[in-house]
DRENROTI-346174 format. One record per residue (C-alpha): residue number from 1; x, y, z. Coordinates in nm, 3 decimals, decimal comma, padded with zeros to 5 digits. Each point is the difference from the previous one (the first is absolute). Layout:
# DRENROTI-346174
  num     east    north       up
  NUM        X        Y        Z
...
This chain:
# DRENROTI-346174
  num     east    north       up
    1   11,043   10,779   10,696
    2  -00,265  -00,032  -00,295
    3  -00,119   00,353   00,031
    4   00,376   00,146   00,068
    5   00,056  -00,174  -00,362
    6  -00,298   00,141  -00,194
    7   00,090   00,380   00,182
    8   00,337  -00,032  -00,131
    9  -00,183  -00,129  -00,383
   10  -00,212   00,317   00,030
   11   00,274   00,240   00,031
   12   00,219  -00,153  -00,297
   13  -00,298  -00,012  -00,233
   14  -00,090   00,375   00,102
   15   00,328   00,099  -00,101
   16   00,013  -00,241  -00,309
   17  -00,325  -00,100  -00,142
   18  -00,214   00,302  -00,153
   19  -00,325   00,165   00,190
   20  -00,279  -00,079  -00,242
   21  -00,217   00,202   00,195
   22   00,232   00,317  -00,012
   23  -00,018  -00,029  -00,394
   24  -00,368  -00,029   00,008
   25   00,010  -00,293  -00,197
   26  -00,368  -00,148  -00,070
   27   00,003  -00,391   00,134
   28  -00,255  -00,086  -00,312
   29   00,238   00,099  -00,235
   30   00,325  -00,105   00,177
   31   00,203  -00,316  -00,195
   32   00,096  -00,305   00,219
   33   00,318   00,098   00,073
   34  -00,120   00,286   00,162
   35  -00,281  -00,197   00,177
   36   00,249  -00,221   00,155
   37   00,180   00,245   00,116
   38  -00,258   00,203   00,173
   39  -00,144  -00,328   00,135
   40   00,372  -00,082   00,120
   41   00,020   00,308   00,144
   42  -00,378  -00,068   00,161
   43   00,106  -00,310   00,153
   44   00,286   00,110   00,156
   45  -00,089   00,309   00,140
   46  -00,341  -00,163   00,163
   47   00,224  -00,281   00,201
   48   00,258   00,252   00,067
   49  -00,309   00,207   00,226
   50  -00,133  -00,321   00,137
């Protein structure tokens, strides 16, 4: 059930949240809001495959 609910997470914050990695954004010169967001995104898409 945990893992159906972080699969689902994953594919709503694909198709909401942007892809840091897509802009080539550099992490040491990110803000925090964009930190928490790719750690967000992180976390959820690392239980999601568990």
């Amino acid at each position: 059930m945990r893992k159906k609910l972080f699969k689902i997470l994953a594919r709503v914050n694909k198709a909401i949240l942007p892809s840091f990695t897509k802009r080539r954004l550099d992490l040491s010169k990110a803000s925090k809001w964009q930190m928490m967001i790719f750690g967000y995104r992180l976390w959820v898409t690392k239980n999601a495959l568990d």
